[in-house]
C-alpha positions in Angstrom: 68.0 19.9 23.9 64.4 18.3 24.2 61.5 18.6 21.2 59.6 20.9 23.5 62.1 22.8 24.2 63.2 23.4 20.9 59.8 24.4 20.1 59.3 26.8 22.4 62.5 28.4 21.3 61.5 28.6 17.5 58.1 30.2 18.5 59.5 32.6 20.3 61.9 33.4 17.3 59.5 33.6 15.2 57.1 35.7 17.5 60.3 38.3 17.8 60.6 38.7 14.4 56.8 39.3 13.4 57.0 41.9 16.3 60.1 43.4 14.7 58.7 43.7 11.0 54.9 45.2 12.2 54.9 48.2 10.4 54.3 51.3 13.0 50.5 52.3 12.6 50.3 55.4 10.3 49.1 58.5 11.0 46.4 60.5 9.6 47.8 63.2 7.0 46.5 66.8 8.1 48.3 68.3 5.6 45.5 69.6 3.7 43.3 70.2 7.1 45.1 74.0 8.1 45.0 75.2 4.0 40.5 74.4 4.0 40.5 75.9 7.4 42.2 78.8 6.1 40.0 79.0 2.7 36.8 79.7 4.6 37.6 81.8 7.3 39.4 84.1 4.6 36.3 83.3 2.2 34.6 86.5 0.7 31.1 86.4 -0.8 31.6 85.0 -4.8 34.0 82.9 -3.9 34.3 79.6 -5.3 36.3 76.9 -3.1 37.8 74.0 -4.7 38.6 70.4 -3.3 41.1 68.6 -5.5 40.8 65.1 -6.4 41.8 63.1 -3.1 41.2 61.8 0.5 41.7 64.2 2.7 42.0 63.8 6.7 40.5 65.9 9.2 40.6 65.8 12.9 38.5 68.8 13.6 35.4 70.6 12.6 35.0 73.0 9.6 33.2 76.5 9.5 32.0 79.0 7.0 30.3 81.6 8.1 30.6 84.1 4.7 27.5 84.7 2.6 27.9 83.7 -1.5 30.4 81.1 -1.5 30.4 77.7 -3.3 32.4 74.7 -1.9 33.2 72.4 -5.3 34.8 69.2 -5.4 35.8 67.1 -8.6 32.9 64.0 -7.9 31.3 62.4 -4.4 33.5 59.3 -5.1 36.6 61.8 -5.8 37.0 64.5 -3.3 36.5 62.8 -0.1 36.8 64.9 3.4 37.0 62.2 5.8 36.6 62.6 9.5 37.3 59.5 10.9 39.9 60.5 13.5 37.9 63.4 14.8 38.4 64.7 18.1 37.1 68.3 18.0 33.7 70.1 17.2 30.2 68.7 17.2 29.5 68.6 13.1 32.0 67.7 9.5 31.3 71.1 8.3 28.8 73.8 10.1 27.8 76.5 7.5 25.3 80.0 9.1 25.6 81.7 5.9 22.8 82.3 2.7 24.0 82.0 -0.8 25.7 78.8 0.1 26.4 75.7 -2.5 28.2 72.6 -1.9 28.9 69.8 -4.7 31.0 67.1 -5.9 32.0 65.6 -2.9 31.3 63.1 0.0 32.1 63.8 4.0 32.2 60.2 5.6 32.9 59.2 9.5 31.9 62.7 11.1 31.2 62.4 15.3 28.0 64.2 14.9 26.4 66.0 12.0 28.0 65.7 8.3 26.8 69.2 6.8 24.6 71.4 8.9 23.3 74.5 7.5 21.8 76.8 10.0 19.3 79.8 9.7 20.5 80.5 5.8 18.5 81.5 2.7 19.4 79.9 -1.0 21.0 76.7 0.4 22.2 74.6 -2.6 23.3 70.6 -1.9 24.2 69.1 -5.2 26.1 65.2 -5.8 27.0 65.2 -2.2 27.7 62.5 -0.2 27.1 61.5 3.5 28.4 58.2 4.8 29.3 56.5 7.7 31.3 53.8 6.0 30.9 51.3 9.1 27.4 51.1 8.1 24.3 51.4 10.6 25.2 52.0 14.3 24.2 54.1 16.8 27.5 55.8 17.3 27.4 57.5 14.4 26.3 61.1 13.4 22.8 62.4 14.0 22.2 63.6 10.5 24.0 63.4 7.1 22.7 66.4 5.4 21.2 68.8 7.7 19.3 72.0 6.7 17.7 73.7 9.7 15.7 76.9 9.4 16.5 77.8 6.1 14.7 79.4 3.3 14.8 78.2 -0.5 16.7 74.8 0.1 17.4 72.7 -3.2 19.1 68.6 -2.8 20.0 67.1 -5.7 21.3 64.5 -7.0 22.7 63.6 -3.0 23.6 60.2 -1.3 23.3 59.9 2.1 24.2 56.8 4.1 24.2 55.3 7.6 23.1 58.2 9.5 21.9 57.3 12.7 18.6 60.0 12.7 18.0 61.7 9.3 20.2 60.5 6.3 18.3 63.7 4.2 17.0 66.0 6.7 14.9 68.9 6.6 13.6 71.1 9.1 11.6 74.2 10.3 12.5 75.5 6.5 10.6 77.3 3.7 10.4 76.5 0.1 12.4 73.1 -0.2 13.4 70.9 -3.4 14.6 67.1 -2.1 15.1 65.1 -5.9 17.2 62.6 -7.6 18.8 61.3 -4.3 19.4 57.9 -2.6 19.2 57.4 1.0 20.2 54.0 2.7 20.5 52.3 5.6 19.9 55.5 7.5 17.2 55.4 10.2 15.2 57.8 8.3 15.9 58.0 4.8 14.5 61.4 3.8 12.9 63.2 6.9 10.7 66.3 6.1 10.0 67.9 9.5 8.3 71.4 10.7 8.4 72.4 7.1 6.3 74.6 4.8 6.1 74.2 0.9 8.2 71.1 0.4 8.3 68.9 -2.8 10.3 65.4 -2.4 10.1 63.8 -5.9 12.5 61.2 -7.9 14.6 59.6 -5.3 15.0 56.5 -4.3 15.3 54.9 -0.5 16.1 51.4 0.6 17.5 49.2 3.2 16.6 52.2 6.3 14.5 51.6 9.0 12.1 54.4 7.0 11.8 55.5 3.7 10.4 59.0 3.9 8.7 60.8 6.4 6.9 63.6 7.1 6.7 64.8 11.0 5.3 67.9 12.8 7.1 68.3 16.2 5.4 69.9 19.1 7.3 72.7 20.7 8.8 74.3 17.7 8.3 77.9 16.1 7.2 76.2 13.0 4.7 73.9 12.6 4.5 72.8 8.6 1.8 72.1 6.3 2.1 72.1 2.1 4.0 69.1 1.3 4.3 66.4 -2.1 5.6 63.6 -2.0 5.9 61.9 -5.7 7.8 59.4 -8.0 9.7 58.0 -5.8 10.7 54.5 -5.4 10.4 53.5 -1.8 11.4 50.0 -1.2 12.8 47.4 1.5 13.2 49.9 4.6 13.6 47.1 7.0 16.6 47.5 8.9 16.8 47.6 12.7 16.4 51.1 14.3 19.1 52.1 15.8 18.6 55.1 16.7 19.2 56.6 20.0 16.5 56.4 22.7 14.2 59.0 23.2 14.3 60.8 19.9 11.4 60.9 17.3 13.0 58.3 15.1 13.5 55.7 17.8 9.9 55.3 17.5 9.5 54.6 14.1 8.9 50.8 13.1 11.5 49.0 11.4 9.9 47.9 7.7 8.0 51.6 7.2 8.2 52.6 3.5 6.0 56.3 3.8 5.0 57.7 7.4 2.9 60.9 8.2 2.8 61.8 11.9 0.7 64.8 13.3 1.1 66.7 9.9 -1.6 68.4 7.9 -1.7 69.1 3.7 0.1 66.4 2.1 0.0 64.9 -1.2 1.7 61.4 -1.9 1.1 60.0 -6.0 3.3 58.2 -8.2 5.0 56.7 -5.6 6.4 53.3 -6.0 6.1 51.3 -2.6 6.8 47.8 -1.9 8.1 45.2 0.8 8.0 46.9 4.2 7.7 44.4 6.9 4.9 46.2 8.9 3.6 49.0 6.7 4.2 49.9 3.2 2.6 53.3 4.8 2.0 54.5 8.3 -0.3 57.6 9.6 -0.2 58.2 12.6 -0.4 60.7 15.5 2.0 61.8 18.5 0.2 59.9 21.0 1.5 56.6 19.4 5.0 57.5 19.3 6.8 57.1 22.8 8.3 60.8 22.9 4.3 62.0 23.7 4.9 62.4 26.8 7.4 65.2 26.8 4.3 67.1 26.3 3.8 69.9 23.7 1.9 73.9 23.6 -1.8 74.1 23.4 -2.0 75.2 20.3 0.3 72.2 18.3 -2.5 70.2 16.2 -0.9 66.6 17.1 -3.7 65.2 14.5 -2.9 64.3 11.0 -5.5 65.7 8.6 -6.1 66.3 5.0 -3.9 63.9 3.9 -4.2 63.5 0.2 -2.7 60.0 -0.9 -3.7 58.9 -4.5 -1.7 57.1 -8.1 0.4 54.9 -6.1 1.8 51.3 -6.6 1.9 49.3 -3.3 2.8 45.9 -3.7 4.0 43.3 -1.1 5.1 43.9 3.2 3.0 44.1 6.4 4.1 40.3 6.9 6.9 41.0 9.6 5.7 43.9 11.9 8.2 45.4 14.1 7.3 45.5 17.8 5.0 42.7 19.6 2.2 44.6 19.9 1.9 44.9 16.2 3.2 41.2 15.5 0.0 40.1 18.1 -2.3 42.5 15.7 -0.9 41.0 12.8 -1.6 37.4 14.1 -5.4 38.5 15.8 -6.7 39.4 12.2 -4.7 37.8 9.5 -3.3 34.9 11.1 0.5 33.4 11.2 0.3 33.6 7.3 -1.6 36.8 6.5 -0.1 40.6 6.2 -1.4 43.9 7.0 -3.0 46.1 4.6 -0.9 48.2 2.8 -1.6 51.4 5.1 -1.6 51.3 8.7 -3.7 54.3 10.6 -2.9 54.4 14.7 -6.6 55.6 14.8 -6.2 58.5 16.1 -8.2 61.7 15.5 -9.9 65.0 16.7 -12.8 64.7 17.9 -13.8 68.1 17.3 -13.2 67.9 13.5 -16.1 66.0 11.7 -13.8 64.9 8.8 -10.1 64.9 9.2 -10.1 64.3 5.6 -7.6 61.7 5.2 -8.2 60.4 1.4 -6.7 57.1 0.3 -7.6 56.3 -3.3 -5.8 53.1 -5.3 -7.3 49.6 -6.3 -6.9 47.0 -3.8 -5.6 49.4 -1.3 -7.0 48.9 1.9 -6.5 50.4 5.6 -5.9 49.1 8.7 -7.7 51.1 12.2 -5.3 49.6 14.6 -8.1 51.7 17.5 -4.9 52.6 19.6 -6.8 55.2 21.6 -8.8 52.9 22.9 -6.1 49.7 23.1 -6.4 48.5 20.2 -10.1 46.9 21.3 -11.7 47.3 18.0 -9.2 47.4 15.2 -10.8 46.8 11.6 -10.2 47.6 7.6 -11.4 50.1 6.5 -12.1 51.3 2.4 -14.9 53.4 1.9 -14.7 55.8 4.8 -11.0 57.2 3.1 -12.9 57.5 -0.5 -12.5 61.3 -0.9 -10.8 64.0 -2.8 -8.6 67.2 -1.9 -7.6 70.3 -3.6 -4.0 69.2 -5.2 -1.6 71.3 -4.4 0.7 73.5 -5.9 4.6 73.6 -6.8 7.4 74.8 -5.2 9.8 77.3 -6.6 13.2 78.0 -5.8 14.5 81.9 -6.0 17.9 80.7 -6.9 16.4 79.0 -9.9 15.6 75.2 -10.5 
């Protein structure tokens, strides 16, 4: 027998028996799928569901459709639903019910949405946990927590991650609470959208495309106004957008800490704000975003006005603008070296309102016209003509307590 031939008979032996001792690919354990499923359709208001310790595999949506009930686990890092082999149903869990808590507990890998709760008063998110734990990609879910048309909506103490939308989300709701939560490498970290009386205080987001923004949508049955934004820590939201094409998000520059777009009555103090490649703030209308030209009813305001921004620390960003337009800005007025201001204004507003009353107030805080309706002929900084005050406004209070 020859050397090569020899060889070639001892790689095949030893291909043979690697293929013999592969261990057969395991399968996901459903075992605990059928008893949840059977928890919440037999669910009766007061009742209080309980997730034990564990990881638990699901390959199919969850419901809950029964006002009053509470959904507790034993920690987010403890009981885990995961949703990672999914094949069925558009959401993790899909609650249209009031009187609804969830805590202690993390959904990760959903197809679409991790928790949506739709058309519900008293909504209650506490120490839960959204992930996609293959990080950012546009595969994944739309939104990690999802409130939609709600009333009286407290988040607290919440992790969301890798969310390719909203990681904390939101919208066309009354009365909302976000606090003490961390968003990350979402598109949007915290996303405030369509909603009236919302306070979003004490969290911290890093490493999305956008810290924490505040949109009014054309189109909608809502259109909000009455919203605070304070003492947060908003820092490093520089990841790549990846969300999908066409939505409101995909329009959003990578390295935005704060954004305002075509929203009136906001308040933003005691923020902490630093390192965002183009803007450590952006406001701006819909006619800079590319989803404009889906058009919109007469009577949405696409202007943003009395905007009330005042107490906060910006420090660093605006040296790496996302887009080329913006890099070509950057280089027109400041050079190869130089950095935007610290807020960014598209330079948009209604001509048939004197003063939009947009007040920026801070030492060494500057603005930047970029003059997009007119293509960006006569950009400029700008201090004095922001130097103004607005009536603060008030609280918001929660019926099902703080």
């Amino acid at each position: 027998m020859t050397f090569k031939t020899l060889s070639i008979l001892t790689l095949s032996t030893a291909l043979v028996a690697c293929q013999a001792t592969e261990a057969p690919k395991a399968e996901a354990d459903l075992s605990y799928q059928d008893t949840l499923l059977t928890q919440l359709i037999d669910a009766k208001p007061g009742d209080v569901i309980t997730i034990p310790e564990g990881k638990f595999e699901f390959d199919r949506s969850l419901s809950l459709t029964v006002d009053g009930v509470t959904i507790r686990g034993a920690g987010m890092d403890k009981s885990i639903l995961s949703f990672k082999n999914q094949v069925q149903g558009a959401e993790g869990l899909l609650v249209t019910a009031s009187d609804f808590t969830i805590e202690n507990l993390a959904v990760e890998d959903t197809v679409g949405d991790a928790i949506k709760v739709n058309e519900g008063d008293n909504i209650t998110f506490r120490n839960v946990r959204t992930e996609w734990t293959n990080g950012p990609d546009t595969k994944n879910g739309a939104y990690g927590l999802y409130p939609v048309q709600t009333t009286n909506v407290l988040i607290d103490g919440c992790v969301a991650i890798a969310a390719a939308d909203a990681g904390i989300y939101v919208g066309q709701s009354k009365n909302v609470i976000v606090r003490n939560s961390r968003a990350e490498y979402n598109v949007a970290g915290i996303e405030i959208e369509n909603t009236i009386d919302a306070d979003v205080y004490d969290n911290v987001t890093a490493y999305n495309t956008g810290g924490i923004l505040v949109f009014n949508m054309p189109n909608l049955t809502q259109y909000g106004a009455n919203v605070r934004v304070y003492n947060n820590e908003v820092y490093e939201n520089n990841t790549k957008n990846f969300g999908h094409k066409g939505t409101p998000v995909a329009s959003i520059p990578a390295g935005t800490g704060l954004m305002v777009n075509s929203h009136d009555k906001i308040e933003f103090f005691g923020n902490k704000v630093r390192d965002h490649n183009t803007a450590n703030m952006i406001i701006s209308s819909i006619f800079s975003a590319n989803y404009a030209e889906s058009g919109m009813e007469e009577t949405f305001d696409p202007y943003p006005q009395e905007i009330y921004v005042y107490d906060n620390e910006f420090s660093g960003g605006g040296d790496k603008p996302d887009g080329m337009d913006l890099k070509a800005l950057k280089v027109a007025m400041f050079g190869l070296k130089g950095n935007f201001p610290h807020v960014l204004w598209d330079g948009y507003s209604d001509s048939a309102v004197a003063d939009p009353k947009i007040c920026i107030q801070g030492e060494g805080v500057e603005v930047l016209n970029a003059d997009l309706p007119n293509g960006v002929k006569d950009p400029s900084v700008m201090t004095d003509e922001f130097k103004c005050d607005l009536p603060k406004l008030g609280a918001v209070t929660l019926s099902q307590g703080q």
